[in-house]
N, C-alpha and C positions, 0 to 999 in steps of 0.2 A: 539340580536347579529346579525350579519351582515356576512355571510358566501361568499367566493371568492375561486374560481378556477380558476388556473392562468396552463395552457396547454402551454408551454415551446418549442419553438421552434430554431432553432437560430438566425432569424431575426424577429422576433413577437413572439405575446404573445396572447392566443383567453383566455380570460377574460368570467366569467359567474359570477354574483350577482345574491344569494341566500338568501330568508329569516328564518325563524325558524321552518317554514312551510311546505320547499320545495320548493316555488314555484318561479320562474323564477324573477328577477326585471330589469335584466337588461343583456346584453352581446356583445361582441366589439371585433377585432383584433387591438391589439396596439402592436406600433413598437419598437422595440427595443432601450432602452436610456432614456433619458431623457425627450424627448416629448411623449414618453407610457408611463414614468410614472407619469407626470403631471394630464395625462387624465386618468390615473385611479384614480389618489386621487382625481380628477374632479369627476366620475363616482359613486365614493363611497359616495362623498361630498352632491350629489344630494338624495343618497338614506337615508342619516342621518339626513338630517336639521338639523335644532338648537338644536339635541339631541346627538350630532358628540361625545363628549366629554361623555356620558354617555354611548355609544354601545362600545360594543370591535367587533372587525372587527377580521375574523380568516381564514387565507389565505393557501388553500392546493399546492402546485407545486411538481414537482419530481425533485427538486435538490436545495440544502442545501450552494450553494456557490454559487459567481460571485457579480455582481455589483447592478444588480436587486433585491436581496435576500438582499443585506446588507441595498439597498433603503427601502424595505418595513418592514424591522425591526426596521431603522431608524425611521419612521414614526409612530413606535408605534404598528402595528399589530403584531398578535399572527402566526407565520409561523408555517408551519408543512409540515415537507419535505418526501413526499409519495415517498416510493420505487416503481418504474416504473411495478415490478411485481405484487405488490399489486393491480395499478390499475388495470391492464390487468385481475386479479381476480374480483376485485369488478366489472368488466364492464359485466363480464358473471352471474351476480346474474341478471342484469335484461334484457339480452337479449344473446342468443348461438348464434346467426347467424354469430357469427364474423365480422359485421361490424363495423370500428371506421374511425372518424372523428375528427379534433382537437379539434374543439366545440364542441362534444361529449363529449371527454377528461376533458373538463372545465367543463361540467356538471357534471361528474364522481367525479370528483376532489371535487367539492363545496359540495356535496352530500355526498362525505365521510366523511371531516371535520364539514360535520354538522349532522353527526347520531351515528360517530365512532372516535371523538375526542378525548376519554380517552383510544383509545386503541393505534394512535399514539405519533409519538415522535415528540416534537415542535423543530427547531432548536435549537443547543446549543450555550450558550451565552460565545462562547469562546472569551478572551481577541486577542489582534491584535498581541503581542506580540508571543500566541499560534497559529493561523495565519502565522505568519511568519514563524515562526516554519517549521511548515506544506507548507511550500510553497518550501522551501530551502530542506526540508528531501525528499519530493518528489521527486523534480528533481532531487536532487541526488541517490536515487535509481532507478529511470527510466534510469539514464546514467549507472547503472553498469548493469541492465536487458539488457541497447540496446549492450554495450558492449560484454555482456555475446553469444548475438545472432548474435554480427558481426565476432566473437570469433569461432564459430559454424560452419556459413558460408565457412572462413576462412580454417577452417580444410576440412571441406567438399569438398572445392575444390581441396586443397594440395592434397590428397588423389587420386585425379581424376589426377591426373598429376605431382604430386610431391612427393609421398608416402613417400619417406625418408626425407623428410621435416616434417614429422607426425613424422617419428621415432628418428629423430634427436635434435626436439626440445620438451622440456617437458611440456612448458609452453607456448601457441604458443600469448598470451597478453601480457609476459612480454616484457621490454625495451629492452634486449641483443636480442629477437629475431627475437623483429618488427625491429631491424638496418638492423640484417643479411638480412631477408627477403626484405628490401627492396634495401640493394646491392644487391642481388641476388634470382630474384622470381624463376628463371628457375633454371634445374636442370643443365645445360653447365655450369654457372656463377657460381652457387652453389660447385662444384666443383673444381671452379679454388680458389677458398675463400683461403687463407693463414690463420696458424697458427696466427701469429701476428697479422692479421684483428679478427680472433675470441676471442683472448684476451685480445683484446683491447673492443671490445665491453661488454663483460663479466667484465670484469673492468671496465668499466661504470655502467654497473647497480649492481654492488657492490656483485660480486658471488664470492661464494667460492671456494678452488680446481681449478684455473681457470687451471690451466693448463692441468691438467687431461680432466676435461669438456672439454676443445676446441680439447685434441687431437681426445677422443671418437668423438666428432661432427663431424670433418671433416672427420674419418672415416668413419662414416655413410653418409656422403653426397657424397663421391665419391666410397663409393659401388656399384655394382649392381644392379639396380631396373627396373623393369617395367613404360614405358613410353609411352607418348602420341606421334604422328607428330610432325615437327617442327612449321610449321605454325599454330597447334592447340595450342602447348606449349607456344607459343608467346603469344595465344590471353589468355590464364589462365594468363601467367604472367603480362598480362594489370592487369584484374581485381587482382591479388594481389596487385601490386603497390598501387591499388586504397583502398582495403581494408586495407593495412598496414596504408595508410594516414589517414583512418579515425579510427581506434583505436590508432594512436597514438595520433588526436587529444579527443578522448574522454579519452584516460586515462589523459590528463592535464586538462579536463573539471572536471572528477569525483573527482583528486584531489584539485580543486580550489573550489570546492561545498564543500568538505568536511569540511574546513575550515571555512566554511559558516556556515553548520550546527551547528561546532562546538562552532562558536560565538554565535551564534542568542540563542543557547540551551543553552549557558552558563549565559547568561543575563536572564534567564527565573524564576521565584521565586522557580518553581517546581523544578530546574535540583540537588539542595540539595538533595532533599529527595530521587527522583527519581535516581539520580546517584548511591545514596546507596545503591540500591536493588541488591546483587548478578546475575554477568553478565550482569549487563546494563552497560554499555563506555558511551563516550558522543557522539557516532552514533546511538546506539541502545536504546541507553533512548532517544535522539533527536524523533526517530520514535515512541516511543510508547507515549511520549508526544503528537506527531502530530495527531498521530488518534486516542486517548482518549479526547483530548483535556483536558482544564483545568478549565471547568466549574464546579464548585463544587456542584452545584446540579445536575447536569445532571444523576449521579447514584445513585439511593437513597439507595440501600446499594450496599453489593459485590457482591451479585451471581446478579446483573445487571450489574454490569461492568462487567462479568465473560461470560453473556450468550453476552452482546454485540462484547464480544472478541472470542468467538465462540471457547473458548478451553473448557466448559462443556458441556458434554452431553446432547442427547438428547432420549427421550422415545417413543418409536412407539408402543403403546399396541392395542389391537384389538381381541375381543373373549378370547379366552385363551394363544393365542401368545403375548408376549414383547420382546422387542429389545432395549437393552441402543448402540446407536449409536453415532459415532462422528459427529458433524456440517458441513456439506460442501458448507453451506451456510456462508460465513466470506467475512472481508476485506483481501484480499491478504496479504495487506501489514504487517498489525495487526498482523496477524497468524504467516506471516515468524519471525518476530520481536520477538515475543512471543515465537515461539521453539526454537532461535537461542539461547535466553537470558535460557532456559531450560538447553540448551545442555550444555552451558557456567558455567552455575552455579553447574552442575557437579563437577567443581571442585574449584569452588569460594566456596560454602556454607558445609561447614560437614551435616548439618541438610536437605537442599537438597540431598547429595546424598546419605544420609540416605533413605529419602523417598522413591528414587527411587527404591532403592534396598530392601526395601519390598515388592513394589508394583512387580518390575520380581522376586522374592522369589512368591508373591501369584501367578506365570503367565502370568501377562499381557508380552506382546512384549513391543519392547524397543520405536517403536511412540507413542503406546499407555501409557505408564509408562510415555513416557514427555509430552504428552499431557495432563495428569493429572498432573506433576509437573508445568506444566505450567500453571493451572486450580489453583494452589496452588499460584503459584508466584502472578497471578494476586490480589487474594485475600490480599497477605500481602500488597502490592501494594496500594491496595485500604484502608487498614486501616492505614500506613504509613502517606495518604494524608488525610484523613478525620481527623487525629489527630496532624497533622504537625511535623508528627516524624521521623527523621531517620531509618534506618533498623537496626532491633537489630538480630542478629542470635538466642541469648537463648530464646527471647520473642517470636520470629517467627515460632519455632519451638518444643520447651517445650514439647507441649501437643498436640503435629500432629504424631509426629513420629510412636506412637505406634499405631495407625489409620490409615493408609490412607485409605482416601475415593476417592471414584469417580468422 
């Protein structure tokens, strides 16, 4: 075997060739593309001779995606994609002074894939189709997090100089009140607003009671409040102009990804089985497709899919002290996906919230109760696709109810 650490940077790559021995064969910065990776199948090519075809070649990096990762799987090597904190562990097993170097790194790296290979994960052989997936789920939950934080901002400032712009509107992302806001960022404008301008824009984004709604708001708006100078209220109402422009254009971003997702996940072989599971839509199955992916071996059974989803616990024992704790080591996205589909199934599944309600009947709180019904979901989940079957509630739930476990 033929061991490679490949130290990842954004314009190069420090390469290290390792044999079965340890000991050094070879090592190079090669650039990013297509001419680094000529020269390392060059580099490899030298160290195999005529026996190319009988070595497996096992390549350690810290990251599982991009062009480079899909080149060297292409080519037949065995990847194994080292989590960035693992190395920083393995590199203090043979020195504390804390020095690193990227050629360090690439020693680190080849050195782990050749002594602790069965305790890594090799990349998973997800289809392009899963891929896509995962390309389109992302960005579209990155546009409702950026959302969420321009949203934030947004208030933060109203509050600094618009207070009744906090109190007047309920929803400061929706359509009826990114219009108002942006006729009217200051509090003068804000006031002069007409009934018939507020319901007319309330009538655009399809609200109820409009007429009630618009009279409370514009009573709130030409209330009394605390304010800022004029020339300072001016410069707050630039930057709302500016924040209104760009939630408006990210709520037609988020919704035109959504539609994405919802395609790319519908063309997907898994979105059958996976749509069936209580509380998964075609957004929140899109996402737990994307970060499980759909390699059917990548979990050899459930409590692997289950610990890679980081809703089962974990054991901290030590002398006579134990601790069953929850993981806070997860993928973000996995996790939120995975509690929302909990919450949701509260009242999609009887046998769900069944469960639940044993589990606060024994005392758990209510995260931790869906953290374990979550811990649950996963699992049905996982024998659903191992056995290509839809979700069945009496099957799913039969013989759990009277148990929950941990």
């Amino acid at each position: 075997m033929l061991f490679v650490g490949d130290d990842w940077a954004e314009s190069h790559h420090d390469i290290e060739l390792m044999d079965a021995a340890g000991r050094r064969l070879a090592k190079a910065r090669l650039p990013e593309g297509v001419a680094g990776m000529a020269r390392l199948h060059a580099m490899i090519g030298e160290q195999l001779g005529e026996n190319a075809e009988d070595v497996e070649v096992v390549v350690g990096i810290e990251t599982d995606r991009g062009p480079w990762v899909q080149a060297l799987i292409a080519a037949g090597y065995t990847v194994f994609a080292v989590n960035p904190l693992s190395v920083a562990r393995y590199r203090e097993r043979h020195g504390v002074s804390g020095a690193k170097s990227d050629a360090a790194d690439a020693h680190t790296l080849a050195d782990m894939v050749r002594t602790d290979a069965h305790q890594l994960r090799p990349v998973a052989g997800d289809t392009d189709q899963a891929e896509a997936v995962k390309v389109v789920t992302r960005a579209h939950k990155t546009l409702i997090w950026e959302r969420t934080r321009h949203t934030q901002r947004l208030r933060h400032a109203l509050r600094e100089y618009f207070p009744a712009a906090v109190e007047a509107f309920e929803d400061l992302d929706a359509p009826d009140t990114l219009e108002l806001l942006g006729k009217a960022p200051d509090p003068d404008s804000a006031r002069r607003l007409s009934l018939n301008q507020i319901r007319a824009a309330l009538k655009r984004a399809r609200r109820r009671d409009v007429d009630a709604t618009a009279a409370r708001i514009q009573a709130v708006l030409r209330a009394e409040h605390l304010g800022q100078p004029p020339v300072v209220t001016a410069a707050y109402a630039a930057t709302t102009r500016a924040a209104v422009a760009v939630l408006i254009t990210l709520r037609e971003q988020v919704k035109e990804l959504q539609g994405q997702v919802q395609a790319h996940f519908g063309r997907h072989p898994d979105a059958e089985i996976i749509g069936s599971q209580p509380g998964l839509g075609p957004i929140l199955g899109a996402r737990v497709l994307a970060e499980f992916g759909d390699d059917p071996d990548r979990y050899a059974t459930a409590k692997c899919r289950k610990n890679y989803a980081a809703t089962s616990p974990i054991t901290r024992a030590s002398g006579k002290k134990k601790a069953v704790l929850a993981r806070f080591v997860h993928n973000d996205r996995l996790i939120d996906a995975l509690m929302t589909q909990a919450f949701a199934a509260l009242n999609a599944s009887p046998g769900a919230r069944a469960y639940y309600d044993q589990l606060r009947a024994r005392g758990a709180g209510h995260n931790a109760a869906l953290r374990q019904l979550a811990n649950r979901l996963v699992g049905i989940l996982h024998g659903c696709l191992k056995t290509r079957t839809p979700y069945n509630e009496t099957t799913a739930w039969s013989h759990r109810v009277e148990k929950a476990a941990a």
